[in-house]
C-alpha positions in Angstrom: 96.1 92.0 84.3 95.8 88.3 84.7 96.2 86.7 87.8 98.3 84.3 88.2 97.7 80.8 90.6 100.7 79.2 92.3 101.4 75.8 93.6 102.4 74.5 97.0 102.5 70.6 97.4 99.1 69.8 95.8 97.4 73.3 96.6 96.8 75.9 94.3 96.5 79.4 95.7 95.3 82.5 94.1 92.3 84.0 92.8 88.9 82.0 93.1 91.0 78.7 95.4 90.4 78.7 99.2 92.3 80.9 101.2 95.7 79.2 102.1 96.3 78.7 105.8 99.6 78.4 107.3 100.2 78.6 110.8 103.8 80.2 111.9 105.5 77.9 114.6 109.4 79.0 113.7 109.3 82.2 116.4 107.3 80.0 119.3 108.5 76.4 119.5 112.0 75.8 122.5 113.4 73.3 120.7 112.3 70.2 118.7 109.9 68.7 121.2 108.0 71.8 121.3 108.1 72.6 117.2 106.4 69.2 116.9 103.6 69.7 119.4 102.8 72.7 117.8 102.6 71.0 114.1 100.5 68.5 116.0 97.8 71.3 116.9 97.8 72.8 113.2 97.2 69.4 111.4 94.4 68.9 113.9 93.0 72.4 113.4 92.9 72.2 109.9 95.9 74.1 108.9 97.2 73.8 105.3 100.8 74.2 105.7 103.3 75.3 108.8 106.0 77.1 108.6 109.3 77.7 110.5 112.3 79.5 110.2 116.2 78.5 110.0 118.3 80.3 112.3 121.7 80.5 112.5 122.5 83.3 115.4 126.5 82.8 115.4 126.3 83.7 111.5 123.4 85.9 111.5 123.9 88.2 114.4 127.4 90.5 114.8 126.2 92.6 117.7 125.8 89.6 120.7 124.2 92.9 122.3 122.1 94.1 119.6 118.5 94.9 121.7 115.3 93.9 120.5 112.1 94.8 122.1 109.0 93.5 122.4 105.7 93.3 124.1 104.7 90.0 126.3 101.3 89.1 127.8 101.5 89.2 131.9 97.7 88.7 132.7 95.8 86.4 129.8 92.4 88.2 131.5 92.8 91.2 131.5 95.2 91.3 128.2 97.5 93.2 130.8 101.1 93.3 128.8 104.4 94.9 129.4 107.7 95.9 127.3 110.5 93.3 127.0 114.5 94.6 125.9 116.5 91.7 125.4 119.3 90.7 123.4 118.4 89.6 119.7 121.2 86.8 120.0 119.6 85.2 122.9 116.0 85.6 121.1 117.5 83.8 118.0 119.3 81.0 120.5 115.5 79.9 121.6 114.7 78.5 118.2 117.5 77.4 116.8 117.8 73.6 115.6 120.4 71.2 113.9 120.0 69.8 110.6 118.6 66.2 111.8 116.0 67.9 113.9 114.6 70.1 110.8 114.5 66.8 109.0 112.7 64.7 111.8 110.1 67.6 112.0 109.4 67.9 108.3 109.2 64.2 108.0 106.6 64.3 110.6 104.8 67.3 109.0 104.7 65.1 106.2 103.1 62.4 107.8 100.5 64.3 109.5 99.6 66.1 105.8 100.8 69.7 105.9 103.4 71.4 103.2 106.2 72.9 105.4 108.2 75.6 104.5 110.9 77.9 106.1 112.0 81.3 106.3 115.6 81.0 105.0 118.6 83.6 105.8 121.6 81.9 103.8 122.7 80.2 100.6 123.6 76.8 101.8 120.2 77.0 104.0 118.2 77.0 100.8 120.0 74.0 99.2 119.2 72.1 102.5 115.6 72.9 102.0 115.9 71.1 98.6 117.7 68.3 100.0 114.5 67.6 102.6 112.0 68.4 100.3 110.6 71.5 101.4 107.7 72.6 98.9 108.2 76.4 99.4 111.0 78.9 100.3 110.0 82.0 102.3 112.7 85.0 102.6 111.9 87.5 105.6 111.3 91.1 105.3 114.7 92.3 106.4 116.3 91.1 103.2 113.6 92.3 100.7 117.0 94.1 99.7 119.1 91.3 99.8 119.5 90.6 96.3 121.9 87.8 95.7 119.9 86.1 98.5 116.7 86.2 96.0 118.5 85.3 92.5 119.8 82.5 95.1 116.2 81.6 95.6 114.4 81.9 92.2 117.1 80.2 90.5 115.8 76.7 92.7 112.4 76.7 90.7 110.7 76.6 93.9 107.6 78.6 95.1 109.1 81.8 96.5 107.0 83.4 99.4 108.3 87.3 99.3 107.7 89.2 103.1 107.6 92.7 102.5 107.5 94.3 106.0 108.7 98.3 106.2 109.7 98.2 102.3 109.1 100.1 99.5 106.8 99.6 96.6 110.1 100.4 94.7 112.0 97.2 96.5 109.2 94.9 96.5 109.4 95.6 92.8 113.0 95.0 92.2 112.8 92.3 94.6 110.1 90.7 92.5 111.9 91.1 89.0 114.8 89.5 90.3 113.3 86.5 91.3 111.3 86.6 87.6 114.6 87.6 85.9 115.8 83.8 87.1 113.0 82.3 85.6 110.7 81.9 88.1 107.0 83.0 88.3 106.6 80.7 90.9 105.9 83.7 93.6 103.7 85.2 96.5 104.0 88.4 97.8 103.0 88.7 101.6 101.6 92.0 103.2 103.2 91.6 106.6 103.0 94.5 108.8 106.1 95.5 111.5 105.5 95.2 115.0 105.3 92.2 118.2 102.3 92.8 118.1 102.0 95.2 115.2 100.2 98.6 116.4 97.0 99.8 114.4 98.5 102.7 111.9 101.3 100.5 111.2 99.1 97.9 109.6 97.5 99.7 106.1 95.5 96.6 105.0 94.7 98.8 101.9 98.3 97.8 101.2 96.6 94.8 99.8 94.4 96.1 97.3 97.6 98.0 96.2 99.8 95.0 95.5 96.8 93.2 93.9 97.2 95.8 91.4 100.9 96.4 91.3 101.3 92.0 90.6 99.8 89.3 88.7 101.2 86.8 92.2 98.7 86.0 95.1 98.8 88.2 97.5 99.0 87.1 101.2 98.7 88.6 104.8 101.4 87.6 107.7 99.6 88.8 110.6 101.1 90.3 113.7 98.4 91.1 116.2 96.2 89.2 118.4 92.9 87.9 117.8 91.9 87.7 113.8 89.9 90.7 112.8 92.6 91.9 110.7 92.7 88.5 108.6 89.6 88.7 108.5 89.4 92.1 107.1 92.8 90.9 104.8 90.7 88.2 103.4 88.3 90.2 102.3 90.5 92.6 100.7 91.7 89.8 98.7 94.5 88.0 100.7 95.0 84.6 99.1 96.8 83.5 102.0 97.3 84.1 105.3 99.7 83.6 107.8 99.1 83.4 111.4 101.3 82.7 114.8 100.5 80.1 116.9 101.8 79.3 120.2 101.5 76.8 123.2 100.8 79.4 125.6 100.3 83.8 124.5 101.6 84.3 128.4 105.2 82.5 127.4 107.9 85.4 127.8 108.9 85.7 124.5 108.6 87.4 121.2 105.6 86.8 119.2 103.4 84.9 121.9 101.4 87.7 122.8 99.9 88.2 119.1 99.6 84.2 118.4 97.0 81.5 118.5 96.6 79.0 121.6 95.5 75.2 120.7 92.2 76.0 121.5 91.9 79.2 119.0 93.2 77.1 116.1 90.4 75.2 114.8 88.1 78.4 115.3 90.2 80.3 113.4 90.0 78.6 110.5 86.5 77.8 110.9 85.7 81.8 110.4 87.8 82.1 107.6 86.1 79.1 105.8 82.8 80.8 107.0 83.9 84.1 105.6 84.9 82.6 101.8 81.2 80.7 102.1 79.7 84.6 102.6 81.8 86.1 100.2 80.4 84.3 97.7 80.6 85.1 94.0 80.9 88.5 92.0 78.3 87.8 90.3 74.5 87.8 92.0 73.4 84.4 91.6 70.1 83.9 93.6 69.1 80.5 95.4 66.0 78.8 95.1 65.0 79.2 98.7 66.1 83.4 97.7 63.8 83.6 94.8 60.6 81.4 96.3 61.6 84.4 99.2 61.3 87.2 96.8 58.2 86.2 95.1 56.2 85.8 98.2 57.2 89.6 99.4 57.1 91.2 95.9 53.6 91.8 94.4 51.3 91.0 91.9 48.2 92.6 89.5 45.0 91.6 91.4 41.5 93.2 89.9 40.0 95.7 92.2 36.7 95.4 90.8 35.3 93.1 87.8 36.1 93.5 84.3 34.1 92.9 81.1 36.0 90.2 78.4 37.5 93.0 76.0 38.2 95.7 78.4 42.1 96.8 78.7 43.8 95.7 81.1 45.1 99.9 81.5 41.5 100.7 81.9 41.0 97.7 84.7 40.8 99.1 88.5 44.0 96.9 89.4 45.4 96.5 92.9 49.0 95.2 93.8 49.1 92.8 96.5 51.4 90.2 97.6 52.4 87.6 97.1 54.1 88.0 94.0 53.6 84.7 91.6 51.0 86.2 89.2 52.1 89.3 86.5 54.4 91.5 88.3 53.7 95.7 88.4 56.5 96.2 86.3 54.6 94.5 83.8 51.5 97.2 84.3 52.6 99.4 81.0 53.8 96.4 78.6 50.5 95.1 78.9 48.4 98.3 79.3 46.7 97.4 75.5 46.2 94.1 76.4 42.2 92.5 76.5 41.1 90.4 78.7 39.2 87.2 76.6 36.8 86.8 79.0 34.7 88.1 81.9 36.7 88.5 85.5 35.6 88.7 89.2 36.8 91.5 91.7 39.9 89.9 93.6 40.9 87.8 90.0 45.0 87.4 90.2 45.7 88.0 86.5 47.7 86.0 84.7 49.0 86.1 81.1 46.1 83.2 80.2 43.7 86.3 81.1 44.5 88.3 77.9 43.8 87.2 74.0 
């Protein structure tokens, strides 16, 4: 199958480019004031793109009552944490902004050099995203099923970033033809596992190698636990993205903080990721010089035990193998072994191929 590379602002992403880093402010920031001073820290960490989300909780959310629960970080320390139950509406009220505030931020994501995208829940959101120039549309796991919301999506052209969360392989499937069936190739499939913070068993990074295989799209990792072993390990596995949390504070009483990155974690972050891609290296074995000047000085050489007569064979020679390795190498011993040496040689000699005639 060949892989396919995808496009957002003037980043490609997909097999062989640098991982892709976007760093998820839409669940952390209280408002515009806050959402900016977050896209602040990822420009100055490095970060290649931020993302947010557009919520409408009046529209989105029937149930004003509906609970959600969550974990939050009491003691930063000790990592002490306890259970949270509050209503979803009031959760979705924290993040909320109006349409000239989402413009003022992505004009100043602009201006600080990140792509900016958003997680969208509604027709007329996407068609605002056009209007402000957002490179990339993002549609959350919860509507993997929602079908006209995707033919909605692929029909704009845009780069399409697919969450899977607790679906199928059989929806992410339809989910993806649908979006294709509109014309649009233009996609990445994210591996995000369920959970604030996501627990262990839940996450099946080998999830990864399986929709590597199951599409031609880069594959990415949204990542819902502390720390960043499991991007690191997602990487690895092939991730050609990665999405990570960040937050002005893990011990703010709120969903997603506890799993996120403070502004002193960013930079680090993406430091061991770029560290990781330099180790990773190529598929193929290509050796340095500094490797192979190495190699030769451990490896070993023919060196004559005793003297030999011009005319003797070199299989009949008492030969020693010593290091370091820049004369004729032992696996040479039985290529040679009819060779003559042209002249006389002391005990000690490193042969060489000049020795022989």
């Amino acid at each position: 199958m060949t892989r396919t590379s995808v496009k957002i602002g003037n980043r490609l992403i997909g097999e062989g480019e640098p991982c892709f880093i976007t760093y998820e402010a839409g669940p952390t920031h209280s408002g515009l004031a806050s959402a900016k001073e977050l896209v602040r820290h990822a420009a100055a960490a490095g970060a290649d793109a931020v993302k947010f989300q557009i919520i409408d909780p009046d529209r989105l959310v029937a149930d004003r009552k509906l609970p959600f629960t969550y974990d939050v970080l009491v003691d930063a320390a000790t990592g002490k944490a306890e259970t949270v139950t509050e209503p979803l509406y009031d959760i979705l009220c924290r993040r909320t902004l109006k349409e000239n505030e989402w413009r003022d931020l992505k004009a100043y994501s602009d201006s600080l050099g990140l792509a900016f995208f958003c997680t969208v829940l509604f027709d007329d959101e996407i068609e605002f995203l056009i209007q402000i120039g957002c490179q990339s549309i993002k549609i959350a796991s919860a509507d993997l099923n929602h079908l006209p919301l995707l033919r909605k999506a692929g029909r704009t052209g845009l780069n399409i970033q697919l969450d899977t969360g607790n679906g199928s392989l059989g929806e992410m499937e339809t989910a993806v033809d649908v979006i294709r069936r509109e014309g649009n190739e233009n996609i990445i499939i994210h591996h995000c596992p369920s959970g604030y913070p996501a627990r262990l068993p839940s996450i099946n990074l080998k999830v990864i190698t399986t929709l590597r295989q199951m599409f031609p799209f880069p594959i990415a990792y949204s990542d819902h636990t502390p720390g960043w072993d499991m991007d690191i390990a997602a990487v690895t596995l092939g991730a050609s993205l990665v999405e990570k949390t960040i937050t002005p504070d893990r011990t703010t009483r709120s969903v997603e903080h506890i799993m996120s990155l403070e502004p002193s974690q960013m930079t680090e972050f993406i430091k061991v990721i770029r560290d990781l891609e330099t180790a990773l290296g190529s598929p193929r074995r290509i050796m340095q010089p500094e490797e192979i000047k190495k190699r030769q000085a451990n490896r070993r050489s023919m060196y004559l035990k005793a003297p030999a007569k011009a005319g003797t064979q070199l299989s009949d020679a008492a030969i020693d193998f010593r290091r370091p390795g820049y004369g004729i190498g032992p696996e040479m011993l039985e290529t040679l072994g009819a060779q003559r040496f042209k002249k006389d040689l002391p005990a000690g000699h490193l042969l060489d191929l000049s020795d022989f005639g």
